[in-house]
C-alpha positions, 0 to 999 in steps of 0.5 A: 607827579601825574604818574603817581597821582593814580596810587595817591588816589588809591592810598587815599580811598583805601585809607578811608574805607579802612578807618571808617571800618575802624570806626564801625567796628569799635562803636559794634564793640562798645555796644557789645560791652553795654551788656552784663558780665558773664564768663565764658573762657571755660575749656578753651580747646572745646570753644576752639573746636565748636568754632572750627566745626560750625564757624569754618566748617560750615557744619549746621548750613549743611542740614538743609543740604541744597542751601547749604551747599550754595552757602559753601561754595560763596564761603569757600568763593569769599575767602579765596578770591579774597587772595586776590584782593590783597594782589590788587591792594599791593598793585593799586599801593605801588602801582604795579600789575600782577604783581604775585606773578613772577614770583609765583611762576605756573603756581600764578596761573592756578590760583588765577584759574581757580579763582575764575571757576570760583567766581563763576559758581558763586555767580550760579549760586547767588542766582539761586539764592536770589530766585529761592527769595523772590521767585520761588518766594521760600516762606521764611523769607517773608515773614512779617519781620522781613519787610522793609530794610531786611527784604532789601537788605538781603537783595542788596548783598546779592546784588553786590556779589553779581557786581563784584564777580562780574567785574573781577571777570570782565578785568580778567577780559580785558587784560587777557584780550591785552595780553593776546592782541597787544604783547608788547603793551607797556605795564602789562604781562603774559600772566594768568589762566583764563577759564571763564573769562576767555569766553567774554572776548568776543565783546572785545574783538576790534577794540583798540589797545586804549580802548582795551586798558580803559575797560580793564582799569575801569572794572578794576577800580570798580572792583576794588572801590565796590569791595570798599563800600561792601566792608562798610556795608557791613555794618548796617547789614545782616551780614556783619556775620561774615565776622562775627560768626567765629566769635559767636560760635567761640563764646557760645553756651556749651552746656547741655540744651536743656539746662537753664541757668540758676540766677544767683540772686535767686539762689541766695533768697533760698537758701536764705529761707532754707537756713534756720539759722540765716538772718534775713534781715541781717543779710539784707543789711550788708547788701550795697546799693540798689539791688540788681534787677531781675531778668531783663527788660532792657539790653543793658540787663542783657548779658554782652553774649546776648548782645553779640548774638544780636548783631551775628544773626544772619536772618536765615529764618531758620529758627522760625520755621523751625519753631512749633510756637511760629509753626501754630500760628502765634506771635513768636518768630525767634528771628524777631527777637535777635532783629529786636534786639539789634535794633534796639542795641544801635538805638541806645548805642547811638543814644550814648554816642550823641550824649558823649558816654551818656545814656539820656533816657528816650521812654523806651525799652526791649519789652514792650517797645520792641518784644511784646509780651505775647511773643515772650510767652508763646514760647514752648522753650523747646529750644528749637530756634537754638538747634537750628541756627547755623552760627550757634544763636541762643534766642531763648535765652532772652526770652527767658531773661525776659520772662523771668523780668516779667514774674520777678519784677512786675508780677505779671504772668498769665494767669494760668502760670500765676495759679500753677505757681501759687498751686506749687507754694501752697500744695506742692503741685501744680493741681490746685488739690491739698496735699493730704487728697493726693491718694484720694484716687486710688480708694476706689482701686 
């Protein structure tokens, strides 16, 4: 039984991790589904494509060519030594080591190898990202919106990295010191390539064969329980996009940059009052209900692609820095909003969990307790922010959703675009001339 109890340990641990990973990302999803319909299975084989392109491929990190490169080697780092990960899962259930090695033959040592040097550069590069933040101090990285959790947010994760890199590097040692001194040691093999890790032996010159297996198990279950606690991590960090990216990018708008969405209902009133024929009036009778809010003001009126933008945004910051509004000194970072608007999502999520499927109404809302209307209207819609973001982000789309809340529902334009707008009613210009002195200028000719 005690030679087993390593192995219940290990089923129990992985049995958790799994279940509250489970648990967090249904209650991420049903968040997700508190936004407003919206259909976005259009041309299936262009979605597949902008997702392979950005998602797996990287393509819009590697504008900033040095970032995006760093990027890539912990993207390429993350999904191979995860090949690992699942030998260590199959040895930590059934109690084995190494268990891939027989079966795979000299093809073993390669990956082993390439799993090494792999780990050794997203080492280099997660230094780099590190300094990039709090050395060299890169101004998007301490906007006002980065302070607090965000700043150790982003700290956190690379420090997970060293560990974890760290730790699978020492094990490699370790078993590699085992397999050089001690060749007849019970459980262990002759397997492996060993290009990094050789260079750490000298740590263990002397050390008795105990000592040797205590170090190894030791950084090895370490390793794993430090990968479990990361995957649960991700639920309260920036870098959930590690899985959402690919969903993102799939559901992203495809239209051209420029074009805005009609909103339906402000078609219909249109078309109303151009119809001679049209009964308003008539019309208003056969509605049913409330009728649907203008805009958004909440993230409930919020479409779920929004809401899913929300909780991909990485806080790169590249929208910021790239945005003319930002650039000049006013209120608006595009990164803001996304953040916002997560924080907000969880709020009301965890207010619907609580109150068991009910939303109990806390006094607040997206505009004004968490967006100010100083930001919403800063914005050029120049659609920078949406360029720039490396996962297909669209924060201009809730600023607008926002902005149109604020005309259509309450009114409250700034001046200037109340008197553009009244100019364009009465005169059918935005100059506040009537139409009959149009020509007025050209008398003079």
């Amino acid at each position: 039984m005690m030679a087993l109890l390593p192995n219940i340990i290990f089923i129990f641990l992985l049995s958790i991790a799994l279940f509250v990973f489970r648990k967090n990302i249904l209650q991420i999803k049903t968040n997700i589904q508190l936004g407003r319909a919206i259909d976005r299975t259009e041309d299936s084989g262009a979605r597949w494509a902008n997702m392979a392109r950005i998602a797996l491929g990287q393509s819009k990190m590697v504008k900033r060519p040095l970032a995006g490169f760093l990027h890539i080697i912990v993207y390429i780092g993350f999904i191979l030594i995860n090949i690992e990960l699942l030998e260590i899962v199959v040895d930590g259930v059934l109690g084995t080591h190494r268990i891939f090695a027989p079966y795979l033959g000299s093809f073993y040592n390669v990956l082993i190898a390439s799993f090494e040097v792999l780990a050794f550069l997203v080492l280099i590069a997660v230094v780099i990202f590190w300094t990039r933040r709090n050395v060299v101090r890169i101004q998007r990285f301490w906007k006002d919106e980065m302070k607090g959790w965000p700043k150790l947010d982003a700290d956190l994760i690379l420090y997970f990295e060293i560990v974890l890199m760290g730790l699978f590097l020492t094990m490699n040692a370790a078993d590699l010191a085992i397999q050089l001194n001690h060749p007849d040691a019970p459980h262990y093999m002759q397997a492996g390539s060993f290009p990094i890790s050789q260079f750490l032996l000298p740590i263990f010159d002397g050390m008795a064969l105990d000592a040797l297996i205590l170090v190894e198990r030791s950084a090895w279950w370490m390793h794993i329980i430090g990968i479990m606690i990361f995957l649960n991590y991700l639920y309260y960090s920036k870098h959930l996009h590690i899985l959402l990216a690919f969903p993102n990018t799939y559901f992203a708008n495809l239209d051209a940059k420029g074009r805005f969405e009609n909103n339906a209902l402000v078609t219909k009133e249109v078309e109303l009052m151009l119809d001679p024929d049209a009964d308003p009036y008539a019309a208003a009778t056969e509605e049913e209900g409330e009728p649907e809010k203008f805009g958004a003001s909440d993230v409930t009126d919020l479409n779920w692609v929004q809401l899913l933008n929300a909780y991909t945004c990485t806080e790169c910051g590249r929208c910021t820095s790239e945005c003319p509004a930002n650039q000049t000194g006013k209120k608006l970072s595009p990164r803001k909003i996304m953040m916002d608007t997560r924080d907000r999502l969880t709020e009301v999520g965890n207010n619907i969990q609580q109150n068991k499927g009910n939303f109990v109404p806390d006094g607040k809302q997206l505009l004004d307790d968490y967006i100010s209307r100083e930001e919403l209207w800063a914005c050029t819609s120049c659609n920078a922010c949406v360029e720039a973001c490396p996962v297909d982000i669209d924060p201009l789309s809730i600023i607008m959703n926002m902005r149109q809340y604020l005309v259509m529902e309450e009114s409250a334009a700034p001046t200037d675009l109340n008197n553009m707008m009244s100019n364009i009613e009465n005169n059918g210009a935005p100059w506040p001339f009537n139409q009959q002195d149009r020509a007025n200028w050209a008398q003079e000719l």
